[in-house]
C-alpha positions, 0 to 999 in steps of 0.5 A, a space after each residue: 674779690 671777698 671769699 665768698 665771692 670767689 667761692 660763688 664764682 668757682 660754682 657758678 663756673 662749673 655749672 656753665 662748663 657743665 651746661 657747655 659739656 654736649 655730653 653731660 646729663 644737663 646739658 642733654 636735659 636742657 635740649 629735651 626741656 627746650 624742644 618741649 616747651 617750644 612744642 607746646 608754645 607752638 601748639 597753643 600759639 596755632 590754636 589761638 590763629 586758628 580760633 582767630 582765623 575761624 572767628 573772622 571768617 565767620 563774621 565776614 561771611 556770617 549774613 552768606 552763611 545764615 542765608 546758606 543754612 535758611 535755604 536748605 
């Protein structure tokens, strides 16, 4: 392996043991960064059933639920 190589090696092995260390600041950033990405993927994914939910419905039951407004 070149020099170069090797040196990138050294990095990139002490940036994984960093991430590894359940101690250290990075570590403890990338939890904090994962559970708020995932909360708000979540969020926008049930937003998105809920509008698809909702918009089914509506056209299921659309000729019912103008009768029902007419009505009253």
């Amino acid at each position: 392996m070149s020099e170069k190589g090797k040196e990138l090696y050294e990095k990139v092995k002490e940036k994984i043991e960093q991430l590894n260390d359940k101690d250290s600041v990075y570590s403890k950033f990338g939890d904090i960064w994962r559970l708020a990405s995932l909360g708000k993927y979540r969020s926008f994914d049930l937003r998105y059933l809920y509008e698809d939910t909702s918009r089914e419905f509506v056209e299921e039951h659309k000729e019912h639920l103008t009768k029902i407004r007419e009505d009253s």
